[in-house]
N, C-alpha and C positions, 0 to 999 in steps of 0.2 A: 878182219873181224871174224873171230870164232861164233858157232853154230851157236853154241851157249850163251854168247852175247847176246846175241839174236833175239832168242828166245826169251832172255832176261827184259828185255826192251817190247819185246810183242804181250807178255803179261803184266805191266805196268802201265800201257797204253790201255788195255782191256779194262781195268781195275778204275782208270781215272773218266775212262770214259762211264761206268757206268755210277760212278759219284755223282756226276755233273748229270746224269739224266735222272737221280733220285729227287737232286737238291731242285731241280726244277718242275718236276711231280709236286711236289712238297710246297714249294710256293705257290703254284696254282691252285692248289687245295686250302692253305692258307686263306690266299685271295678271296677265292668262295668261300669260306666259312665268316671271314670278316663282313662281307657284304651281305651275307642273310641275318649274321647276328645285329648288324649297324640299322637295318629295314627292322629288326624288329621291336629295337629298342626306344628310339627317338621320333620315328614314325619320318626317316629321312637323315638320321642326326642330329633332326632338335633337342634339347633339355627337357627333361621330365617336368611332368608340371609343377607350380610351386605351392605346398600349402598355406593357408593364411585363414584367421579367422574373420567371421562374417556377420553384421547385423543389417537386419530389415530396414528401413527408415520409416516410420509410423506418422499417423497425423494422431494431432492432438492440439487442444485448445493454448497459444500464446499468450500471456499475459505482458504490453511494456510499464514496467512500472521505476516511479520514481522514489528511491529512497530519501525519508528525509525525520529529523526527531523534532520532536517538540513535547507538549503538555498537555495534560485534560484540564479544560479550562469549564466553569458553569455558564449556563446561557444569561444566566441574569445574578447580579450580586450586586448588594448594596450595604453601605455602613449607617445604620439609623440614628437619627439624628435630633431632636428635638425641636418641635418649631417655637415654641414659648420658653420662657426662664422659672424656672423655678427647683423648688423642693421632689427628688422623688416619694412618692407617697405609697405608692403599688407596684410591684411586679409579676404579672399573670401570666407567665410561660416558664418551663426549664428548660434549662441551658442544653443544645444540642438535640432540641424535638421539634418534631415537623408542625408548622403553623400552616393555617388555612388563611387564606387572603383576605384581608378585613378583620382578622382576631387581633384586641388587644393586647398590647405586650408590654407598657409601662404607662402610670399616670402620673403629670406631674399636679403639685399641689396648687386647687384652681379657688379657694377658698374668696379669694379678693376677687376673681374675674365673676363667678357667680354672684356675689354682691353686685358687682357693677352690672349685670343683666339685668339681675331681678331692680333696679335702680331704671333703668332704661325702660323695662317694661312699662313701669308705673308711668314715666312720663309719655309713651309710646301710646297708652291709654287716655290719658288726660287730653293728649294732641285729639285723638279720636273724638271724646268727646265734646270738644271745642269746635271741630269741626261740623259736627251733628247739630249743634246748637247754631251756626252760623247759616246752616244750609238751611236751618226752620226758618231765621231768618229772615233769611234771601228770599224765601216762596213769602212772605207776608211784606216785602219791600220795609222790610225793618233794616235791611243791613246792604249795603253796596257790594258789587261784583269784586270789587279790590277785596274786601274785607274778606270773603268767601276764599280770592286765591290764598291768599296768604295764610289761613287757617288748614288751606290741605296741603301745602307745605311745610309748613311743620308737623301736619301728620305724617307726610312722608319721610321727612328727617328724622324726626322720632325713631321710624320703623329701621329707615337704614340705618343708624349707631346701632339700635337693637340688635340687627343681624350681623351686624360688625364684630361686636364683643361675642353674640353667641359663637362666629367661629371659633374666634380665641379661644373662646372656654372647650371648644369640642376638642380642640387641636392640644390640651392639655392630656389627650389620650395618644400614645402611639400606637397606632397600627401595621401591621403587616400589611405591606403595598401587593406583595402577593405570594402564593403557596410556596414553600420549601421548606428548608431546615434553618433552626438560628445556631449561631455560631456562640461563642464565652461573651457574657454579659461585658460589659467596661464601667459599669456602677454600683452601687448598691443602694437598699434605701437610706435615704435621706441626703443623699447626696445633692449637691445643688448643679444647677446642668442649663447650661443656653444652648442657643443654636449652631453652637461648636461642638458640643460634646458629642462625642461617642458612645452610644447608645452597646452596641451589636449587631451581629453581621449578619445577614439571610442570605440565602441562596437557591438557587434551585439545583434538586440532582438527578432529574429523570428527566428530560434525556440529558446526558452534556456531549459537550463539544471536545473534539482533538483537534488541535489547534498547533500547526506546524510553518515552515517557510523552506519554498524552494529557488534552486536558482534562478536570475530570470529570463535567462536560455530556454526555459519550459513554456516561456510565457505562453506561447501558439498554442500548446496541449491541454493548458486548464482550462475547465469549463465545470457549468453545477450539475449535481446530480453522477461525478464520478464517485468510484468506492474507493474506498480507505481500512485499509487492511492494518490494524499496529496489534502489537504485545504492547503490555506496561509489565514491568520490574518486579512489581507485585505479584502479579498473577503470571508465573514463567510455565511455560506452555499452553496459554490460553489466547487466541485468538480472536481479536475483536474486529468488528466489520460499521463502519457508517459512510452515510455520504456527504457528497461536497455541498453546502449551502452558503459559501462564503469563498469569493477570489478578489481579495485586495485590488482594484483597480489602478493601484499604485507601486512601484518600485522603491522599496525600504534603503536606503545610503544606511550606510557607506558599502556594506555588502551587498547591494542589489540583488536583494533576494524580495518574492511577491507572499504573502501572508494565506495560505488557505487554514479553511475551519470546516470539519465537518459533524456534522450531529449522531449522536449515538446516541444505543437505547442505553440504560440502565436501571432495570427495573429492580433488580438484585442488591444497588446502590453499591458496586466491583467498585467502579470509577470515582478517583476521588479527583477535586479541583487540585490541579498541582502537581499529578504524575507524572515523572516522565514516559515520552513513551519513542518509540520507533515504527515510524508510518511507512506506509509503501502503499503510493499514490498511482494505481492503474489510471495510462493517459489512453493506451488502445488495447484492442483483445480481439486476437485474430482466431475463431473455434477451430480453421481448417489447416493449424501448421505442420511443417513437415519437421520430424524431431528425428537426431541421430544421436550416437553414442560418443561426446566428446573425445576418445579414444579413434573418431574416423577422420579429426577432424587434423589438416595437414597445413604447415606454415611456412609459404617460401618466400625467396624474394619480390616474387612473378604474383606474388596474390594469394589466398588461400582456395586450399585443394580437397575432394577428397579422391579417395579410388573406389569406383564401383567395378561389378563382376557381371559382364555382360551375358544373354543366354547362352551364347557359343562358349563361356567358360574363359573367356581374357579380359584380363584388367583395364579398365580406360579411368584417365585423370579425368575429373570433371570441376572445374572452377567453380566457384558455389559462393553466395552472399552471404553471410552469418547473422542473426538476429539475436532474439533472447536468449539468454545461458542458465541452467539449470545446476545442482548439481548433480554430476555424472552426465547431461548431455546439454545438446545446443539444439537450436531453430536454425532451418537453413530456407533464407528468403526466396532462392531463386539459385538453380542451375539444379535443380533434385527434385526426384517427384516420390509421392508415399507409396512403399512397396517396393522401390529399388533395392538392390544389395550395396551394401556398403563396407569396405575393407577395414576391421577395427586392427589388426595384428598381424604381422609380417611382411607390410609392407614397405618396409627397407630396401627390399632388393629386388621391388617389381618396376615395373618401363612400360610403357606406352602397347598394350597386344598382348603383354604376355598368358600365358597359360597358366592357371590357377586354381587349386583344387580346395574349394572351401569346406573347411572343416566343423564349423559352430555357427549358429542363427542364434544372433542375441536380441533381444526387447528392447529398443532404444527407450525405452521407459526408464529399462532397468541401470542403474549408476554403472555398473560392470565391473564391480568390484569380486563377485562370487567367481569361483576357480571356475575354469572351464571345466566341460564335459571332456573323457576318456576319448581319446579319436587314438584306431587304430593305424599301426604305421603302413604307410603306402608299401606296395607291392614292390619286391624286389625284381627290376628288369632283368 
């Protein structure tokens, strides 16, 4: 081996050695630079936290109510009728005005029963004074005790036909049985009319009734004195309120549904008999519920969930019972209390611990339909 070889060989061994002491500087430095940046980022190498948005859960008054349709029906309605036959002679109301209880409203023609009164009087008299005469009589023993009965017997028969026919001839007036409105006549005069005919219709319209049927699965719930909430058709965006004064004691076939009625004001005279309307029958009212934003509320196979944000800032599942539904939120019966946090938005990809950085406090009042507030973007690690 030449000098030169040598030498060629002593400065290639130089050269590699000092490669192999850079590249291992180099990775040490590396190493420590990964491990301060890894501490500073993850707090260990955990995930940054995850944002998601957040509502309160508030109390508020629950209402459970039963939906169900039906009608405004009147408290009282009748079709009037005549009690005697004859001729109409008078009609003393128009058609569709309010009558006062006891006002006359058709007479029939009593021409012949008046005769027969005033016929009955005369002899009603004559009995009297037959009598009168028997009982002088009797104080002078001119006349026997037989002779006496039988004299104020027929004064008394006398008197009962008298009162007899006077009904008859009274009852040739008809009267209003009591206060409302009358409905289209069904005669006119002179028409001839018995005890069948159809006179016209009354009613009363302050207050009426809403008059519905529910299933009767409810039956446990109804009782008197609840409230009844309906719109009618008529009047669209007007809300009407009465209460329960009527629960069917009975199960209606073939649909076994129970018959409720409740009374309403109507002083305005809104309500007409025959509406239809759409009731919602409050069975309970809880003032102290706990309400969240339908948006928190989570559907698995395991039961329903929501996610609430604990003070330390991680997500926990909390199983929860669900009651009344709203639109835009729900009643949660039991597993949540008022003032909690609750996860309305992103929580797709939260676990059981996780870290969570809430971005929005919504009003479980509020339906959640309004866009979110501007949330700045997290800090870049």
């Amino acid at each position: 081996m030449t000098i030169g070889t040598m030498n060629d060989m002593r400065r290639a061994i130089s050269v590699f050695g000092i490669a192999a002491i850079s590249l291992a500087l180099s990775a040490c430095s590396q190493a420590d630079g990964d491990s301060g940046s890894g501490g500073a980022r993850g707090g260990g190498g955990g995930p940054p936290p995850m944002p998601v948005d957040v509502a309160t859960a508030v109390q508020d008054t629950a209402v459970e109510e039963v939906v169900a349709t039906g009608q405004i029906e009147a408290i009282q309605f009748i079709e009037l009728r005549p009690e005697v036959e004859g001729r109409i002679t008078e009609i003393s109301f128009r058609e569709g005005s309010e009558v006062r209880r006891g006002a006359a409203l058709f007479k029939v023609d009593d021409a012949e029963l008046s005769a027969r009164v005033a016929q009955l009087e005369a002899e009603r008299d004559l009995a009297r004074q037959g009598l009168e005469r028997t009982r002088a009589l009797l104080a002078d023993d001119a006349a026997s005790a037989a002779e006496f009965e039988e004299a104020e017997a027929r004064s008394r028969s006398a008197q009962a036909q008298l009162d007899l026919q006077q009904v008859r001839l009274d009852r040739t007036v008809v009267r209003a049985p009591f206060s409302g409105v009358s409905g289209a006549r069904s005669v006119s005069l002179g028409d001839y009319v018995n005890s069948s005919t159809a006179l016209v219709t009354l009613q009363t319209v302050n207050p009426q009734r809403a008059s519905f049927e529910v299933p009767e699965r409810y039956a446990g719930a109804l009782a008197l004195e609840q409230t009844v909430a309906f719109e009618v058709a008529a009047r669209p965006g007007r809300e009407f309120v009465g209460v329960v004064d009527f629960v069917d004691p009975r199960v209606r076939l073939p649909a076994r549904t129970i018959e409720v009625k409740a009374r309403v004001e109507n002083r305005d005279r809104t309500l007409q008999a025959g509406m239809f309307i759409e009731a919602r029958l409050a069975t309970a009212v809880r003032p102290e519920a706990v309400w969240v934003p339908e948006e928190a509320v989570v559907q698995l196979e395991q039961g329903t969930f929501v996610w609430t944000v604990a003070a330390s800032g991680q997500a926990l599942r909390r199983a929860v019972q669900l009651g009344v539904r709203r639109p835009g939120r729900v009643e949660i019966l039991s597993g949540l209390l008022a003032g909690e946090q609750v996860v309305t938005a992103g929580m797709e990809r939260l676990f059981e611990g996780a870290t969570v950085m809430p971005r929005q406090a919504i009003d479980a009042g509020v339906s959640g339909t309004a866009p979110p507030a501007p949330v700045d973007d997290p800090p870049t690690p």
